[in-house]
SEGUZA-509283 format. One line per 10 residues: number of its first residue (from 1); their letters; for each residue z, x, y of C-alpha. Coordinates in steps of 0.1 Angstrom, whole numbers, plus 5000, padded with zeros to 4 digits. Each point is the difference from the previous one (the first is absolute). Layout:
! residues N
NUM) a) Z,X,Y; ...
***
This chain:
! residues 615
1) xxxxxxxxxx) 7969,9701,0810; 5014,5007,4964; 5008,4964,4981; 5036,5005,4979; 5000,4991,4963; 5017,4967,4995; 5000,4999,4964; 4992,5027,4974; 4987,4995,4961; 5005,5035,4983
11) xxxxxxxxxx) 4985,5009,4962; 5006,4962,4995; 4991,4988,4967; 5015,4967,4978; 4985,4985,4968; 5005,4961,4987; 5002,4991,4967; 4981,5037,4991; 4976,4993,5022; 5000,5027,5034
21) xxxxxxxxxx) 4997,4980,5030; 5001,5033,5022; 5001,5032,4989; 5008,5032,5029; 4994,4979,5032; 5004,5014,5031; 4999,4975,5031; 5012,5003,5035; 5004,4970,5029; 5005,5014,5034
31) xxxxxxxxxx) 5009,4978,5035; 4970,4983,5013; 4982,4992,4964; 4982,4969,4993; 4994,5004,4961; 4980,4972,4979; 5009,5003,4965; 4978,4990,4971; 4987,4999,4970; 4990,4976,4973
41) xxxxxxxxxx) 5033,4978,4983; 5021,5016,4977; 4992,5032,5017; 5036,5006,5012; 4994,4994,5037; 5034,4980,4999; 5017,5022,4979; 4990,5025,5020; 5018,4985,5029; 5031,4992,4985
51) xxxxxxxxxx) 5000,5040,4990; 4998,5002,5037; 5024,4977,5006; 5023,5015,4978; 5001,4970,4984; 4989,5019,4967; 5009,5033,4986; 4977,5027,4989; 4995,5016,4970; 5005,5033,5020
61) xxxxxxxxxx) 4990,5015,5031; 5016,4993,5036; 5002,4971,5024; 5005,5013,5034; 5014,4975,5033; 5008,5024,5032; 5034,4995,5015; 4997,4970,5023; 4965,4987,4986; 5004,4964,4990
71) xxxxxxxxxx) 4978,4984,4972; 4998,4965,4993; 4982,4981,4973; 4989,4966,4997; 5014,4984,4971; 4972,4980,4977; 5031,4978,4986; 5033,5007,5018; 5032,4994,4987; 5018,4977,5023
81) xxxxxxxxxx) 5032,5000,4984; 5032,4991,5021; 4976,4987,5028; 5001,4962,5008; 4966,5000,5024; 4971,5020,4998; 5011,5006,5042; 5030,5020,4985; 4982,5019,4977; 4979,5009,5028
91) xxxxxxxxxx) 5021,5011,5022; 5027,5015,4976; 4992,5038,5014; 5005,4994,5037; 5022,4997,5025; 5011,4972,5017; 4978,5005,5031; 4970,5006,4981; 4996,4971,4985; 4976,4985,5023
101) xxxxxxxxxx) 4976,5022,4983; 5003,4975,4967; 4989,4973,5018; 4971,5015,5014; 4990,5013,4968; 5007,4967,4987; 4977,4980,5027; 4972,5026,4992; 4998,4994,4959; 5012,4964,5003
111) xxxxxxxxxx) 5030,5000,4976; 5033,4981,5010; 5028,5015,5001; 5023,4979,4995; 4983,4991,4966; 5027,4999,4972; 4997,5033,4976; 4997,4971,4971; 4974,4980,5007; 4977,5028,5016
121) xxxxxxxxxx) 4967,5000,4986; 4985,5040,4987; 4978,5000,5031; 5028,4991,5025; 5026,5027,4982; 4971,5024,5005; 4995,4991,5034; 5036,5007,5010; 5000,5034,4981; 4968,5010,5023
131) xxxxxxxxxx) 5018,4986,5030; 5036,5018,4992; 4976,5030,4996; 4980,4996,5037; 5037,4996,5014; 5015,5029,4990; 4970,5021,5010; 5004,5031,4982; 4981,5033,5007; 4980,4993,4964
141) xxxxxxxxxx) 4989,4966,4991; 4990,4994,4964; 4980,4967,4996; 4989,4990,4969; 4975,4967,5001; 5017,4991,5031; 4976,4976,5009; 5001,4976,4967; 5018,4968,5004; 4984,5001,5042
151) xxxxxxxxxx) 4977,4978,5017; 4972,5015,5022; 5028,4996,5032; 5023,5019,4984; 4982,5028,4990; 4986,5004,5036; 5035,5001,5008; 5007,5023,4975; 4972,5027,5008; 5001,4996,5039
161) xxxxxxxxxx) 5040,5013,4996; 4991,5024,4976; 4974,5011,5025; 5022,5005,5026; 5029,5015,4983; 5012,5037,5003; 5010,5005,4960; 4980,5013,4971; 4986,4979,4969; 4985,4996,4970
171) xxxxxxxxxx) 4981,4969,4991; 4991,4985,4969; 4979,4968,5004; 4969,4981,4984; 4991,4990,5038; 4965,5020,5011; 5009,4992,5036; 5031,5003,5001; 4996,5040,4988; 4972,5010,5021
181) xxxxxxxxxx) 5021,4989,5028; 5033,5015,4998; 4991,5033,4978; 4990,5034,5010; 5006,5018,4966; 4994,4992,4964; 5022,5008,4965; 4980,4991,4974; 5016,4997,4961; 4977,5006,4976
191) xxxxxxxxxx) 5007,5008,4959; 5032,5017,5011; 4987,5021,5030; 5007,4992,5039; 4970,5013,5025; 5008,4991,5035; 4972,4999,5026; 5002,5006,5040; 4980,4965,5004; 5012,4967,4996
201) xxxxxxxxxx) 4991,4974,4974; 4972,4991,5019; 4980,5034,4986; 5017,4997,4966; 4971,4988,4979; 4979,5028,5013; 5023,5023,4999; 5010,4987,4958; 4965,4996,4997; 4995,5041,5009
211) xxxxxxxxxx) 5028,5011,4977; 4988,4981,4971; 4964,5012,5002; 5014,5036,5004; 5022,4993,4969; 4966,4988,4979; 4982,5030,5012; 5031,5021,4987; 5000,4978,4969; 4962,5004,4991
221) xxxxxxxxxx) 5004,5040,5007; 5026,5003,4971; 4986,4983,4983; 4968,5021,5006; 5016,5034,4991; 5020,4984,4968; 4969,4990,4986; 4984,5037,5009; 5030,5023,4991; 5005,4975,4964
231) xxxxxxxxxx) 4963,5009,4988; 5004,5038,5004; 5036,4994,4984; 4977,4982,4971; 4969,5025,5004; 5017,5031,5007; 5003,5028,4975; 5037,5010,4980; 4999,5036,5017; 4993,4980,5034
241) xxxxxxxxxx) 5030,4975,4995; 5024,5025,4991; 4991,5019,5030; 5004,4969,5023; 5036,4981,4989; 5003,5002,5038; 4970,4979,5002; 5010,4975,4973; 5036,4996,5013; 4987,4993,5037
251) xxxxxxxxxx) 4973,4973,4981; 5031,4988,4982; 5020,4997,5028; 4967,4981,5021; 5001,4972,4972; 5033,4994,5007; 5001,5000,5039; 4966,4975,4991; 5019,4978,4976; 5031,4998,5025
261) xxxxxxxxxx) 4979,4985,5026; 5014,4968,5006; 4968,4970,4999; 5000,4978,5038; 5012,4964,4987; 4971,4980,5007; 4994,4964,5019; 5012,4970,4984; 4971,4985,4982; 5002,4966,5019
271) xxxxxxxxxx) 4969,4976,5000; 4999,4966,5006; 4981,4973,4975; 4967,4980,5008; 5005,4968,5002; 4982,4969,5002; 4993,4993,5033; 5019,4974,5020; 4985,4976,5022; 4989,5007,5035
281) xxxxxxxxxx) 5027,4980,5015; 5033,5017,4983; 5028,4986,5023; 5003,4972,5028; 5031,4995,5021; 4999,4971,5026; 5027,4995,5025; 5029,5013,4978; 5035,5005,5008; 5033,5010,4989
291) xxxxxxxxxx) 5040,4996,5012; 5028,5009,4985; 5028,4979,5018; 4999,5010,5034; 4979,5034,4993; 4965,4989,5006; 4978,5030,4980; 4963,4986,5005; 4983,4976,5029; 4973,4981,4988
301) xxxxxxxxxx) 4978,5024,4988; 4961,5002,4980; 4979,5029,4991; 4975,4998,4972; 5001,5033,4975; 4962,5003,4987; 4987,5025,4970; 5005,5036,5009; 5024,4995,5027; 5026,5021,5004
311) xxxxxxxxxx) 5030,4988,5020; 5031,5014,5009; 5028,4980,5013; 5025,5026,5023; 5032,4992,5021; 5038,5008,4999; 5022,4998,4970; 5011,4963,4993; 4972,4984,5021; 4990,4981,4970
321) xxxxxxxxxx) 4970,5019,4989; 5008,4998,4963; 5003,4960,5004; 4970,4997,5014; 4987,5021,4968; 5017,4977,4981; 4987,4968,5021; 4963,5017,4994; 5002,5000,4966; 5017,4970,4994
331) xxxxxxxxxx) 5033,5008,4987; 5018,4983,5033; 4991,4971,5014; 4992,4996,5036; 5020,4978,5022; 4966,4985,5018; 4961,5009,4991; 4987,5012,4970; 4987,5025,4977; 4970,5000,4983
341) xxxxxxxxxx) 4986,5027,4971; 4966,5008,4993; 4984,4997,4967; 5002,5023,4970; 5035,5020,5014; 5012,5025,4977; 5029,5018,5018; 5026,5030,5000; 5032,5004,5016; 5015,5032,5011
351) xxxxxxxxxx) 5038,4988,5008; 5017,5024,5027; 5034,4993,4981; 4984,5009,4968; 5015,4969,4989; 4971,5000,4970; 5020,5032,4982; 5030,4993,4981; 5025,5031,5005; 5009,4997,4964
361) xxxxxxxxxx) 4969,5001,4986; 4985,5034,4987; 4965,5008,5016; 4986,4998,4966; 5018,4961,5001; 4988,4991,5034; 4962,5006,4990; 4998,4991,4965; 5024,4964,5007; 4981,4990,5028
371) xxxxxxxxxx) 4984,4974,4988; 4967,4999,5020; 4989,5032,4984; 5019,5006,4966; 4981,5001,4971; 5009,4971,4976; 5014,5015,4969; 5003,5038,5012; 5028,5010,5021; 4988,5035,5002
381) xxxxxxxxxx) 4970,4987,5023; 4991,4981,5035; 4966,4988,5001; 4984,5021,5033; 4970,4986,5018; 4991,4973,4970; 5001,5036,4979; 5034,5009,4977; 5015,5029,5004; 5035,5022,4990
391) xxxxxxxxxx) 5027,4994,5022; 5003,5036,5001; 4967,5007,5013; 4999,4976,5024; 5032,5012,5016; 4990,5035,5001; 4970,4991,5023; 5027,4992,5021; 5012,5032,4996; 5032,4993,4980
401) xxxxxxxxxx) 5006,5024,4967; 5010,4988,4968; 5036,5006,5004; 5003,4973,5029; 4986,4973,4979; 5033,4991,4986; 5019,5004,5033; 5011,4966,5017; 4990,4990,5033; 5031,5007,5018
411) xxxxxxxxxx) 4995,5035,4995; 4971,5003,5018; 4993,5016,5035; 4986,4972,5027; 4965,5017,4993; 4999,5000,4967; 5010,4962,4999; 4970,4994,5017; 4978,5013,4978; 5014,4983,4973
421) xxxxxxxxxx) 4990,4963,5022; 4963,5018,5010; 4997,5002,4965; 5011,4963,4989; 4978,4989,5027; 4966,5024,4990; 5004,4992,4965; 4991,4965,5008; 4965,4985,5019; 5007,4985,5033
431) xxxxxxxxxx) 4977,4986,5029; 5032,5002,5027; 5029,5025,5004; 5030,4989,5018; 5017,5035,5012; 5031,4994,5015; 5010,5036,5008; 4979,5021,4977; 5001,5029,5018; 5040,5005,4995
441) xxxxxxxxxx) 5011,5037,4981; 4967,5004,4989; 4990,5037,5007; 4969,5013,5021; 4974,5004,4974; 5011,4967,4985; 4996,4983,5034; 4962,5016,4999; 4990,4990,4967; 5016,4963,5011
451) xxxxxxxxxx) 4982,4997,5036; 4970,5014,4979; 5001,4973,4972; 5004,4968,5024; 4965,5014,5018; 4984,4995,4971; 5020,4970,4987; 4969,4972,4996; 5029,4973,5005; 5022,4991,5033
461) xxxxxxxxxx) 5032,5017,5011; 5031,4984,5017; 5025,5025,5011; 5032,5007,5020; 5012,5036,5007; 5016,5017,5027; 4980,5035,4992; 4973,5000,5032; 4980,5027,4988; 4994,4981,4967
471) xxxxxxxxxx) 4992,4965,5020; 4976,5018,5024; 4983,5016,4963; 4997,4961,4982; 5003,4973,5020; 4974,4979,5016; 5020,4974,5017; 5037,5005,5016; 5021,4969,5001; 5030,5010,5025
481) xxxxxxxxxx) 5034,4979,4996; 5018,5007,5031; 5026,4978,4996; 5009,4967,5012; 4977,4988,4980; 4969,5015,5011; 4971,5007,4977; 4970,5015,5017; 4970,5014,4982; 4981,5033,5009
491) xxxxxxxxxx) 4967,5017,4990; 5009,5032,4978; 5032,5023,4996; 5030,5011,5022; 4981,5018,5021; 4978,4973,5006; 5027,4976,5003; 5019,5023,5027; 4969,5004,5021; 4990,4964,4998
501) xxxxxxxxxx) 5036,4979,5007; 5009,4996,5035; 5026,5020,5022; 5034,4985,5001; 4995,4982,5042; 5010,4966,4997; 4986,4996,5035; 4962,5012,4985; 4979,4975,4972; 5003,5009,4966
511) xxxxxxxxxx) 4962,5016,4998; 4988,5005,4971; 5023,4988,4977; 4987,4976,4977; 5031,4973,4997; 5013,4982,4969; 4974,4977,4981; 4971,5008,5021; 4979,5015,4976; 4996,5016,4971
521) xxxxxxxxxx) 5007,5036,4988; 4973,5022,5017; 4973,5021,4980; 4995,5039,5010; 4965,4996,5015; 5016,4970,5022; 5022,5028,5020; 4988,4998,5039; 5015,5034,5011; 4990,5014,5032
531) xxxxxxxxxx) 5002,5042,4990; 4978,5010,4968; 5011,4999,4968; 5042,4988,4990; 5017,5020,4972; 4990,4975,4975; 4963,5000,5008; 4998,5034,4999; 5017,5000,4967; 4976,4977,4986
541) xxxxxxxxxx) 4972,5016,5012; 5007,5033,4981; 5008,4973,4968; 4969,4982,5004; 4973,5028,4986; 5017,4996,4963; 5005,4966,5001; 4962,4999,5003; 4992,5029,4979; 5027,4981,4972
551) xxxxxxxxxx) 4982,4968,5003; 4965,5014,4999; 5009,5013,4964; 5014,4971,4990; 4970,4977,5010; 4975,5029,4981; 5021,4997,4969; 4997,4963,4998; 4961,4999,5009; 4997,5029,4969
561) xxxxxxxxxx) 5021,4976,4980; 4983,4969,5012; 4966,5015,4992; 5000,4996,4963; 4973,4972,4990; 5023,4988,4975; 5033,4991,5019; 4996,4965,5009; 4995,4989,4965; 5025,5024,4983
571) xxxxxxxxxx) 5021,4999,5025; 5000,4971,5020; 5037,4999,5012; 4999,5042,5007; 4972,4989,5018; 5006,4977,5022; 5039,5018,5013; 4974,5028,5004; 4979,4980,5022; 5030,4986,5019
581) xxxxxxxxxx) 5016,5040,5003; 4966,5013,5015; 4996,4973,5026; 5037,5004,5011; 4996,5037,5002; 4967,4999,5020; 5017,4979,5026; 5030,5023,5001; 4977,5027,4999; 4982,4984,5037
591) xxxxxxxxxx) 5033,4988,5015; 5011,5040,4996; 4966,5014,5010; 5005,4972,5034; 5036,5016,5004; 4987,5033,5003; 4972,4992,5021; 5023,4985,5029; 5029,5023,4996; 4974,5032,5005
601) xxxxxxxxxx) 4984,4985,5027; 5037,4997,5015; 5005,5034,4991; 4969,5015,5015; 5008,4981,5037; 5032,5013,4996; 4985,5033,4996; 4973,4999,5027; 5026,4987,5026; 5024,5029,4994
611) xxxxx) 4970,5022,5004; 4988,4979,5028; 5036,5008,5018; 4998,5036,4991; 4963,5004,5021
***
C-alpha cells in the first residue's frame, strides 16, 4: 500500500550569517514514518525542524503541506502570551469536548495544569507545549528533545503513546533508548547535506560509520590522481600541454572540487585530570533523613560510596534526588544521621541548572574569571590540568571557533552550554564528580566520548540522569527513590535495577529489594543474577582487556624509570611517589585481571548452557 507524502522539502537551501546551513535539500515525510533526526550540535537539526515547521523561511525552494495534512511542532520555548495556566495554553486548539485529552497528556508528563503561566518553570512550559502537541494529534508530529525536562516515568509514557499512535514523526533526541525504540528511519545532517536511511537509529553508527569510510576512500583517490595528473602537468613537455588544456582545465577543476570538500568536525577533545588519589573510604551516610514540612523526601537511609564506585541515584522529578546530592556532599544538612567524607577529596560539580555559568559573561569571561583555573596575572589564559594554556585553544578542543569566544552565555544552545561546564570541570583535577544531569542536550558522539571518559576516570562517580541507555553504559550501583521516601539501593544500571526490584503485589514480600539503610552501595562482582551475564557486565567485560593492557604499560614504564641505579639518591622524592604509583597500579592491575577472570567464567556458563539447551 502506497504511503502519501505528508510534508515535502523542495531545492531547499538557507544560509546564517554567510554561512549555508542547507543548500538544494530535497526531503519527503510520508504517513506511517518514524524518523530519528541527528547530527552533532550546531548542525541545524532544530533549524531544520522549524523549516519544517514553517516556523522559518527559506532562502528559496518550496515547502509543501497536502490539503488536510496537519503538522505540529513542539516548541523548545513557547510563547505563552495571553494565557493564565500552562492548562490553557494546552488546550488552546481544541474543542470543548476534547479536552479530556489535556489532562491525560498532563498525567503522562507530570506537569499541572493549573500552574500559573508566571511562575512556571522552563521544564514545566515545555512540558505543556509537548502535551498541547500529544492532544491535538496531528497527522505529523515534530518533536524536538521532547524528552528533556522528563523523568524515566514520563518518558515511558511518552514512547509507549508514541508507540501506539497512528501519526508520522520526526525525532530529535540525545536519548539512545528512547530512538532505537520508536524510530524506523534515519535523517542524518551532516556539513550541510541530509542522507536519510531505511533503518532506525539503532543502525546509525554503522550505517555513518560506512559513509565516512567510503568518503575517505573517495578522499584518498583524489588525492591520488591530483598528485599523478600535477607531476605530468610539472614533467610534461610545452608541445604536450598545449595539446592537453582539456587535461589541465579538468586538473584545475579536480583541485577545486578537492579543496571544496568540507573537513568532518572532529570529537571534543575532553579528558579528565589525574588526581591524587582519595582515600578508600570516600563517602559515609548513616541513617540520614530529610523533610520539608509535611513532604518527607528521604527515610533513614546509609550507603557507603567507596573508590571507583559509580553510583547513580534515579526516580521521578521532585523526589529529592538533588537534595540528597546536596546532603552527600555536605552542602544541606540532614535532619537526623550523618555524613562523613573520606580523606584527601578533591571534587567537581556538574550543576543540571548550570547555575556555575553567568549568562552575562562571555565564554572567554567564564573560563579565564574562574578563579580555580585562571592564570594569575594573564587574562588571556586558564591553567589546564596544572598546564597553562590560551583560552582559545582550550575552547576549541571543545569544538567552539574563535568567533564564539566573545559570545555570552545566553546565547548559547543547551549543548553548547554544556561544554562550556565539561570544560570548567576537566580543566581542574578532581577525585569525585557530582553529575546531576550531565547527559542533558549533549549530542550522541558527545554522550560516547563522556560514557567513555568516566570508564576510565581513576576517581568515583556520583550521578543522576534520567537517560537509561547512559545508566545501563556507567553505573555500578542504582539507588531508586520511589517516592514516599523510599531509597533502595541496587547492584548495576537500569536494567539491572528493573530486573532486580520487585513487582508491584502488595499481597507478595518485597524479594529482593534491598531496603533503606541496610547496606552499603553494592560492587559489580557482588551482582547474584540467575541468567548469564547483565548489560553492565557484559559491558565491562569488553572494557576490561584495555584497562589491563593500559595498566600493564603504565607499571613497565615505571619499572624502566625505577631501574636507574641512581634514583634514590638523586631523586629521593621522584622516587618514592614512584614506588607508591607502581604498587597502586600492580594491585589495580590484579583486582582487573580477578574481574575478568569471574566475569568470563560467567560468560562461558552462559555460553555452554545456551548450547546445552540447543542439543
Amino acid at each position: 500500500m502506497a504511503r502519501s507524502p505528508l510534508l515535502q522539502l523542495n531545492q531547499i537551501s538557507l544560509t546564517f550569517g554567510g554561512d549555508p546551513v542547507f543548500h538544494d535539500l530535497d526531503l519527503v515525510v510520508h504517513s506511517g514514518d518514524r524518523v530519528a533526526l541527528v547530527g552533532r550540535n550546531g548542525t541545524g537539526k532544530s533549524t531544520l525542524m522549524k523549516v519544517m515547521a514553517g516556523l522559518v523561511e527559506a532562502d528559496q525552494g518550496l515547502r509543501v503541506v497536502p490539503p488536510g495534512s496537519g503538522v505540529g511542532y513542539m516548541e523548545q520555548d513557547p510563547t505563552m502570551e495571553g494565557f493564565a495556566t500552562l492548562g490553557d495554553y494546552a488546550a488552546s486548539a481544541l474543542e470543548p469536548g476534547e479536552l479530556y485529552r489535556v489532562e491525560r497528556a498532563g498525567e503522562g508528563l507530570k506537569f499541572d495544569p493549573d500552574r500559573a503561566v508566571s511562575t512556571a518553570s522552563g521544564g514545566e512550559r515545555r512540558r505543556a507545549a509537548l502535551a498541547k502537541l500529544m492532544a491535538e494529534a496531528p497527522e505529523l508530529m515534530l518533536l524536538d528533545e521532547p524528552t528533556n525536562h522528563l523523568d524515566i516515568l514520563a518518558i515511558s509514557w511518552l514512547e509507549n503513546e508514541l508507540k501506539s499512535t497512528r501519526a508520522a514523526y520526526v525525532l530529535i533526541s540525545h536519548d539512545r533508548a528512547f530512538l532505537n525504540a520508536l524510530t524506523r528511519a534515519t535523517l542524518w545532517i551532516d556539513r550541510g547535506q541530509v542522507r536519510r536511511n531505511e533503518e532506525g537509529f539503532s543502525r546509525f553508527e554503522a550505517w555513518r560509520d560506512k559513509v565516512w569510510d567510503e568518503e575517505d576512500i573517495q578522499r584518498h583517490k583524489m588525492d591520488r590522481k591530483i598528485k599523478s595528473e600535477g607531476r605530468w602537468a610539472v614533467e610534461g613537455i610545452s608541445a604536450r600541454r598545449k595539446r592537453n588544456q582539456g587535461r589541465l582545465r579538468a586538473l584545475k577543476d579536480l583541485r577545486a572540487e578537492r579543496a571544496s570538500m568540507i573537513k568532518r568536525q572532529g570529537t571534543a577533545a575532553m579528558e579528565l585530570a589525574a588526581a591524587p588519589k582519595s582515600g578508600r573510604k570516600v563517602i559515609e551516610a548513616t541513617g540520614i533523613s530529610k523533610s520539608f514540612g509535611d513532604k518527607t523526601i528521604l527515610k533513614p537511609f546509609s550507603i557507603k560510596i567507596q573508590r571507583g564506585d559509580r553510583i547513580a541515584f534515579v526516580g521521578p522529578n521532585g523526589v529529592g534526588k538533588t537534595t540528597v546530592l546536596n546532603m552527600l556532599m555536605g552542602k544541606e544538612a540532614p535532619d537526623t544521621g550523618t555524613v562523613q567524607h573520606g580523606t584527601n577529596l578533591l571534587p567537581a560539580l556538574f550543576d543540571q541548572t548550570r547555575a556555575q555559568l553567568d549568562p552575562d559573561m562571555t565564554l572567554w569571561e567564564s573560563l579565564a574569571g574562574d578563579p580555580e583555573i585562571r592564570v594569575s596575572g594573564k587574562a588571556d589564559q586558564v591553567l589546564v590540568r596544572g598546564q597553562p594554556k590560551h583560552v582559545v585553544g582550550y575552547l576549541k578542543e571543545f569544538l567552539f571557533d574563535e568567533a564564539q569566544a566573545g559570545a555570552p552565555i545566553r546565547s548559547l544552545s543547551g549543548g553548547e552550554k554544556a561544554r562550556v561546564l565539561l570544560a570548567k570541570i576537566m580543566a581542574r583535577e578532581s577525585n569525585l564528580l557530582v553529575l546531576d544531569e550531565p547527559t542533558n542536550d549533549l549530542d550522541v558522539e558527545t554522550l560516547d566520548l563522556l560514557q567513555e571518559l568516566l570508564d576510565y576516570y581513576d576517581g568515583t562517580v556520583i550521578l543522576v540522569s534520567h537517560d537509561r541507555d547512559f545508566l545501563d553504559r556507567v553505573a555500578t550501583a542504582t539507588v531508586a527513590m520511589e517516592g514516599d521516601g523510599r531509597a533502595t539501593v541496587y547492584a548495576g544500571g537500569w536494567s539491572d535495577y528493573q530486573s532486580q526490584k520487585p513487582k508491584e503485589d502488595p499481597a507478595k514480600p518485597e524479594g529482593k529489594r534491598v531496603q533503606s539503610g541496610e547496606k552499603s552501595a553494592p560492587k559489580p562482582q557482588q551482582k547474584k543474577k540467575e541468567a548469564g551475564l547483565s548489560y553492565t557486565e557484559k559491558h565491562r567485560l569488553e572494557k576490561l582487556p584495555a584497562i589491563i593492557e593500559r595498566l600493564e604499560a603504565e607499571i613497565a614504564k615505571l619499572e624502566e624509570f625505577m631501574s636507574d641505579p641512581d634514583l634514590f639518591s638523586k631523586e629521593p622524592v621522584k622516587w618514592q611517589k614512584a614506588t607508591e604509583a607502581l604498587v597502586e597500579r600492580q594491585s589495580a592491575l590484579a583486582e582487573a585481571e580477578e574481574e575478568w577472570l569471574v566475569l568470563e567464567e560467567k560468560a562461558s556458563a552462559e555460553e555452554i548452557g545456551r548450547s546445552t539447551k540447543v542439543i
